[in-house]
C-alpha positions in Angstrom: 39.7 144.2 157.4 38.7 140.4 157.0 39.6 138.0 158.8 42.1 136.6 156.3 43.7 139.8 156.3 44.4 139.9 160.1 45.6 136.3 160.6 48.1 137.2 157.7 49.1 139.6 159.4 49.0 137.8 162.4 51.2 135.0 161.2 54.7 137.9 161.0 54.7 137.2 164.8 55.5 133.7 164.2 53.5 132.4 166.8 54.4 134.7 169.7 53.8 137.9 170.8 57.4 139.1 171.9 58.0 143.1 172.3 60.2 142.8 168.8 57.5 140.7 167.0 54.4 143.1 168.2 57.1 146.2 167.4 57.5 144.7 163.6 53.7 143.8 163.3 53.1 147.4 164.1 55.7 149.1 161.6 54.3 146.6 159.0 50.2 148.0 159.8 51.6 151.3 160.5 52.5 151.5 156.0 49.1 150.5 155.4 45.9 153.1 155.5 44.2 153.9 158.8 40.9 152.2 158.3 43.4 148.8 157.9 44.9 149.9 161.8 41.2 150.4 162.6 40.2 147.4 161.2 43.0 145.3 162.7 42.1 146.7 165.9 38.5 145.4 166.0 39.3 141.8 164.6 42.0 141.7 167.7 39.4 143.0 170.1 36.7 140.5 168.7 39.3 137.7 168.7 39.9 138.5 172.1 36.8 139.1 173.5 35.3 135.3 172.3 38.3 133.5 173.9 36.7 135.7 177.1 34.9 133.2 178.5 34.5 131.0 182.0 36.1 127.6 180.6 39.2 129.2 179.8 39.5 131.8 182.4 39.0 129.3 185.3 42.0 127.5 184.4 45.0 127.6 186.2 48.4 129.4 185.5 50.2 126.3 183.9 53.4 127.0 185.7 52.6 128.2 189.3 51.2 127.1 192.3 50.0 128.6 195.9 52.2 127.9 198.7 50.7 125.3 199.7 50.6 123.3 196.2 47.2 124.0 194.9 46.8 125.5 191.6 47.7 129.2 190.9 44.4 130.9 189.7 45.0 133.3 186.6 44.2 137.1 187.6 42.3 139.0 184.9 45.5 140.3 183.5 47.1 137.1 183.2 43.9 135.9 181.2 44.4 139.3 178.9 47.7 138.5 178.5 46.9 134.5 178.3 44.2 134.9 175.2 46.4 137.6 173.1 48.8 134.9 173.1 46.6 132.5 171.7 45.7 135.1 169.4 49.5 135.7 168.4 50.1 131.8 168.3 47.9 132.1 164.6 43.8 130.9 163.6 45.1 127.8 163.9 45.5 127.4 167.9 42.7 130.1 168.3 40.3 128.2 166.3 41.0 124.7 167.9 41.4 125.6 171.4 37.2 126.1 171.3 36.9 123.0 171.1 39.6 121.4 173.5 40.2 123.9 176.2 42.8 121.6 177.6 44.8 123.4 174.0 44.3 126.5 175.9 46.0 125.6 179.1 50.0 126.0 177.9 49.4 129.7 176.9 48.5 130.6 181.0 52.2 130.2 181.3 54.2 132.7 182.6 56.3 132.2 179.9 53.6 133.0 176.8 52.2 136.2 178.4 50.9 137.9 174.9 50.9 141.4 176.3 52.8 143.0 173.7 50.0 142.3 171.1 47.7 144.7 173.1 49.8 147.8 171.8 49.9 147.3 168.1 47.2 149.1 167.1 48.1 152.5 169.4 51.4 151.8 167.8 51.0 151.3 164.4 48.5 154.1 164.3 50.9 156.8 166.3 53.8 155.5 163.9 51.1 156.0 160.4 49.6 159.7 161.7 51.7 161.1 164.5 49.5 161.2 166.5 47.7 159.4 169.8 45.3 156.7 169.3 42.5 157.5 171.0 39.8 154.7 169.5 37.3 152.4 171.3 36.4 149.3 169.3 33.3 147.1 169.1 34.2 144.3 171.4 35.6 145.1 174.7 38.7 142.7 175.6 39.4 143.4 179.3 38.7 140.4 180.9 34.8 138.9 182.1 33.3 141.8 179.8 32.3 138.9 177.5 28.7 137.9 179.3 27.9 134.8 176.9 30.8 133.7 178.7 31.0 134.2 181.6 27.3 133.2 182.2 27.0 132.5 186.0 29.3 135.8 186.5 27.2 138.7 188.4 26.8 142.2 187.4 
């Protein structure tokens, strides 16, 4: 799949990775053939896994603090969940917020957690075959896996 391809696809979320959008984006790649879900799945976990990196992981959770005031760190889910919706918010925001990470901040909220987005692939593959997806891609997305990025970060 190019990259074209996925941020088409991409763009049916509207900018946001609710349950119904992901659920729609995975009935849509679920009608085409399984190399596209497979291909979909490792331009997501490449898109994912280059936003994986210190300067945007290190920034707060936009809308909470710690009881006493300070800033809310993001967990590694949160920063999963912060980056797929920068993903599901279109090339557009992903491409742009590498060069201003302050363009990254607003999707730490609370409020733009992009989880959803993880589950299209499974989805869209169980709804085209039947059956369980059971496929490791390329890049792995879980949080600090990306070492270019997280260059200080011990093993």
């Amino acid at each position: 799949m190019t990259w074209a391809d996925f941020w088409a696809l991409i763009a049916t979320l509207n900018g946001e990775a609710t349950h119904a959008n992901c659920q729609r984006l995975a009935e849509e790649l679920s009608r085409r053939p399984v190399p596209d879900i497979v291909g979909f799945a490792e331009r997501h976990a490449e898109a994912l896994y280059r936003l994986d990196q210190e300067k945007f992981g290190t920034l707060p959770v936009i809308d909470l603090t710690a009881r006493d005031g300070r800033p809310f760190p993001q967990s590694s889910d949160v920063f999963l969940y912060a980056r797929c919706a920068v993903v599901a918010a279109g090339r557009a925001v992903w491409e742009s917020v590498f060069s201003d990470t302050d363009k990254f901040a607003p999707y730490t909220s609370t409020e733009r957690d992009g989880e959803w987005l993880l589950y299209v692939p499974d989805k869209a593959y169980e709804l085209a075959t039947g059956e369980e997806w059971d496929h490791t891609t390329r890049y792995c997305f879980e949080s600090y896996s990306n070492r270019d990025g997280w260059p200080d970060l011990l093993d």
